[in-house]
N, C-alpha and C positions, 0 to 999 in steps of 0.2 A: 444319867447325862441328859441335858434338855436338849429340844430340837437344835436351838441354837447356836450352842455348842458344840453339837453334833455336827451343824451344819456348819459351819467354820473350819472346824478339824478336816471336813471332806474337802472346803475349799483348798486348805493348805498343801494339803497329799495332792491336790489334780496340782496345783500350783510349781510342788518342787518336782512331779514326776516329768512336768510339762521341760521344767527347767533341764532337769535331766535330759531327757529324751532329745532339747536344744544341741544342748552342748555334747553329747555323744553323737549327734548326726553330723552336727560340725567335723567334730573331731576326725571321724569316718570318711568327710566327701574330703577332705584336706588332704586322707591317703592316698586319695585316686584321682581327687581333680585336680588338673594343673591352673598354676596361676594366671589370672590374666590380668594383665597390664592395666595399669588405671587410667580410667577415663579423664580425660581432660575436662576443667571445671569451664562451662560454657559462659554464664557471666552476664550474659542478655537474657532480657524475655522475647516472648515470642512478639508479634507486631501487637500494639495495641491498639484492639478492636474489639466491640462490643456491641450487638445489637441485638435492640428489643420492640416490640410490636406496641404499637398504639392505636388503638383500633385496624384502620386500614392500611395505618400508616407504617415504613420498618423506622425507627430512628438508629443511628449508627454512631457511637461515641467513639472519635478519632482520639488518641492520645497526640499530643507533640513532642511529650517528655517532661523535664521538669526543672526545675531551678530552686539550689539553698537560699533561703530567705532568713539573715538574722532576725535577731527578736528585736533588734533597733529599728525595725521601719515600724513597729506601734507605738503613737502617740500619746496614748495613754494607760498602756500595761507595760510592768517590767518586767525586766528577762524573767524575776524568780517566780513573778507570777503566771506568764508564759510559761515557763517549767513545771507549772502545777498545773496548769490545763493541760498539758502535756503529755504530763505523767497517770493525769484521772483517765486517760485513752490509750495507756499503756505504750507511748510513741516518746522514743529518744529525747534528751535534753539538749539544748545548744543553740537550735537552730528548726527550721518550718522546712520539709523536703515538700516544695511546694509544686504541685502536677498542673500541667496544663492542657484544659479539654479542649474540641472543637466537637460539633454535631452534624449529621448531613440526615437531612429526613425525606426521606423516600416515601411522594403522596402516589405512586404507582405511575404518575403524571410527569411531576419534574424532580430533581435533586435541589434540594438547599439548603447550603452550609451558613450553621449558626458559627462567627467567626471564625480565624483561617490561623492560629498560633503565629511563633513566633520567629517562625525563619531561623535566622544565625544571629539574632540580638539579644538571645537570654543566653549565653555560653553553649560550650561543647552537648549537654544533654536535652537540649530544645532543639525545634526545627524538623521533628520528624512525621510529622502530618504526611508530607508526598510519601515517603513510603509505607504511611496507612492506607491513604487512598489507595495505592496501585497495590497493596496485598488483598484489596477486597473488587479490584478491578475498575476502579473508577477512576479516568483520566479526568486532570484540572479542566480540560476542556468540557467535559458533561454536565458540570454547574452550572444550574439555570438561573439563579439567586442569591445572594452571598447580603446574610443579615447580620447585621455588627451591635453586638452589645454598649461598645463602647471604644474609643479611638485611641485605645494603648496597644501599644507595640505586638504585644503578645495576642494581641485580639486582629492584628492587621495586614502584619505585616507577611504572613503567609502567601498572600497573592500578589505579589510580586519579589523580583530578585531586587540582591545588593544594588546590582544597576542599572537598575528600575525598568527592566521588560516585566511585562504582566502574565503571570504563570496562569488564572481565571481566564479566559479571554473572551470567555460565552457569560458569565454573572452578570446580573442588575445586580445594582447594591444600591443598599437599604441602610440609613443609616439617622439617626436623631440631628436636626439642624443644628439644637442648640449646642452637641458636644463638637459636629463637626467645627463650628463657628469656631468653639472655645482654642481645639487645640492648634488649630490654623495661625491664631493669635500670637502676633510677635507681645503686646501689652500683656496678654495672659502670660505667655512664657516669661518673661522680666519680672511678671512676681513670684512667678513659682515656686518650688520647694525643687533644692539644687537636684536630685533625683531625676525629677521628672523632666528637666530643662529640654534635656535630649529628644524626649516623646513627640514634643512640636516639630521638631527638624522630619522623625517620620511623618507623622503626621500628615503634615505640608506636601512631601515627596508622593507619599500616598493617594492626596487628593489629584495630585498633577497626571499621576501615570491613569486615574480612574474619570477624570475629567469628561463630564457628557456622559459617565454610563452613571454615577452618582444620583437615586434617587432619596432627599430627604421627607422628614415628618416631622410632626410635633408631639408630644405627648402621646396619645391614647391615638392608635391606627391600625384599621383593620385591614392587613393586606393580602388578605381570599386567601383560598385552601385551607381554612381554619384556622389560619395564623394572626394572630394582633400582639402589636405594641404595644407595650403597658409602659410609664415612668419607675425608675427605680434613684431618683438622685440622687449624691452627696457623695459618690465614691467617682463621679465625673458629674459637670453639669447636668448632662443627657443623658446619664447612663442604665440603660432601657434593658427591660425584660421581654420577653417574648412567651406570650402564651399559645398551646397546640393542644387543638382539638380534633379528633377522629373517632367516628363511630362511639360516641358518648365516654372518653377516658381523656384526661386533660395531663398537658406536663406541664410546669413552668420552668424556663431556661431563664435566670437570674443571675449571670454573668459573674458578674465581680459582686456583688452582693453579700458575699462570703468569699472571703480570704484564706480562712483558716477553718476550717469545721473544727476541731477541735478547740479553738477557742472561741470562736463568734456565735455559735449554739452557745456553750453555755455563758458567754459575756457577750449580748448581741452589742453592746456599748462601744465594744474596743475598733478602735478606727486605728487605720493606718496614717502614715506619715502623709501620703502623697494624695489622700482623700482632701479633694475638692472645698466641700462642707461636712463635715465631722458630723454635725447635728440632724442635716438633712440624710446623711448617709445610716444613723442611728435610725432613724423612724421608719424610712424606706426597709431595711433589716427585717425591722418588729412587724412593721404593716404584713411585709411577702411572707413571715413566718406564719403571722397569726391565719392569714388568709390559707394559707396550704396548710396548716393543723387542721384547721375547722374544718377543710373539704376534704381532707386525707387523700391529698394531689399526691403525685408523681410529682419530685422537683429534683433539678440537679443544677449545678455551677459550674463554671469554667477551673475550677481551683478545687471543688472536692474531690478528692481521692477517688481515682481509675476505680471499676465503671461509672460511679459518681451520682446512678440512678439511686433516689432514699425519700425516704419521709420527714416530716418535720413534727417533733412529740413536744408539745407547750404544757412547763409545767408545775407545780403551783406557785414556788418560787420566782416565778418569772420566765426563769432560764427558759432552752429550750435545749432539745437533745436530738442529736441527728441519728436516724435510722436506716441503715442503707440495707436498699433490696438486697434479697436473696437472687444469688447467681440465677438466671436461666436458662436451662440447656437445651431450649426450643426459644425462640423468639417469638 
């Protein structure tokens, strides 16, 4: 008999004696132990919270929850080919179970939240930001800064309530002119795409409750503690990235930039329905991907999947393929 034969035959004896030795001790504690009651299936997770260290810095990914997103708000993929990006990531067919982040980066100096979710305007499973902040101890009032990717609901509306007291009340905010301009716009809102009609009505309500603490920019702005704005357009006029630097390690936070990890890695092309500029939102995509391969950054997005921290792999095809860190059990 060859070794390996040999050694097979030994695996299968440990294998059925293992088997045995299962199922007789079962057998055995079922003589003597009494039954206990089954546990009730719990159903939630725990808060969602995750923090990791950037140099000096902690950053803290708040979840808010999340919202189903059919495969009708893309403009130019169809469901069946949505269902195959879908399916290459091993993720249900039908529909996008779409998460929504916010960030709070702790420079040991002040707190500042990269936008504030979505309150009560993306249904029942959004809006749960305030009790991430208060499970890791931080009252809305400790906000020294509140940086806005971009002036959609889910990006805004977290700092103030339904009827419009301001739940921030300590934040500057920081925000791109040209998107605040946009969605302020009763002209913009009359062409809009029926969808987003509503986001101006926030919008508007938003700027009025923030009125005098509203600090805008343009383009490319450096606003200290390592922080600068960068352009990212075509998924809103203005809709801005934010690069963080600490003790020589860089993240880029790219908002809406990415919709869909599963599809927009490998179809950087596929735009949504409510995207601005379609074209300008394609290139902004390619440009943040190409720039975070090549530097093998830290990046995450408002909308990729809790914790959200990954890499960007460009590959020869064009595509691109998203790589999300490995859990850390140290910050």
């Amino acid at each position: 008999m060859s070794d390996t034969s040999s050694s097979l035959i030994n695996r299968r004896r440990f294998m059925s004696s293992a088997a045995t030795i299962a199922v007789g001790g079962a057998a055995a504690s079922s003589l003597v132990m009494p039954l206990q009651a089954a546990t009730p299936i719990v159903g939630t997770q725990t808060p969602l919270v995750y923090r990791r260290k950037l140099g000096s810095y902690e950053i803290t990914v708040l979840g808010d929850g999340y919202v189903d997103l059919p495969h009708q708000i893309w403009a130019n993929v169809t469901p069946e080919q949505a269902d195959g990006y879908l399916a290459d990531v091993f993720q249900p067919a039908g529909s996008i179970r779409n998460g929504v982040n916010a960030y709070l980066i702790n420079t040991g100096e002040k707190l500042i939240l990269v936008d504030s979710g979505a309150r009560d305007l993306f249904g029942p499973n959004a809006g749960l930001l305030p009790g991430n902040l208060a499970a890791i101890g931080v009252k809305p009032e400790d906000i020294d800064q509140v940086l806005i990717t971009h002036v959609h609901p889910d990006h805004i509306a977290g700092m103030f309530s339904a009827e419009g007291d301001v739940v921030m009340p300590n934040g500057q905010v920081f925000v791109d002119e040209t998107d605040l301009n946009y969605w302020t716009s009763e002209a913009a809102q009359a062409q809009a795409v029926d969808i987003s009609k509503p986001w101006f009505d926030v919008a508007r309500q938003w700027k009025g409750v923030f009125d005098g603490r509203i600090s805008t920019f343009k383009g490319e702005k450096d606003l200290g503690d390592g922080i600068s704005a960068f352009p990212l357009p075509g998924h809103t006029p203005g809709h801005t990235g934010y690069r963080v630097e600490s003790g020589g390690e860089t993240l880029y936070i790219i908002g809406d930039a990415v919709i869909s990890a599963a599809i927009q890695f490998a179809n950087p092309d596929a735009s949504a329905i409510w995207d601005t500029n379609a074209e300008d939102g394609k290139q902004s995509r390619r440009a943040i991907f190409d720039v975070a391969a090549q530097e093998r950054a830290l990046v995450t997005a408002t909308h990729v999947p809790f914790p959200s921290f990954g890499y960007v792999d460009r590959r020869a095809d064009g595509s691109y393929a998203w790589v999300p860190e490995e859990w850390r059990y140290a910050t």
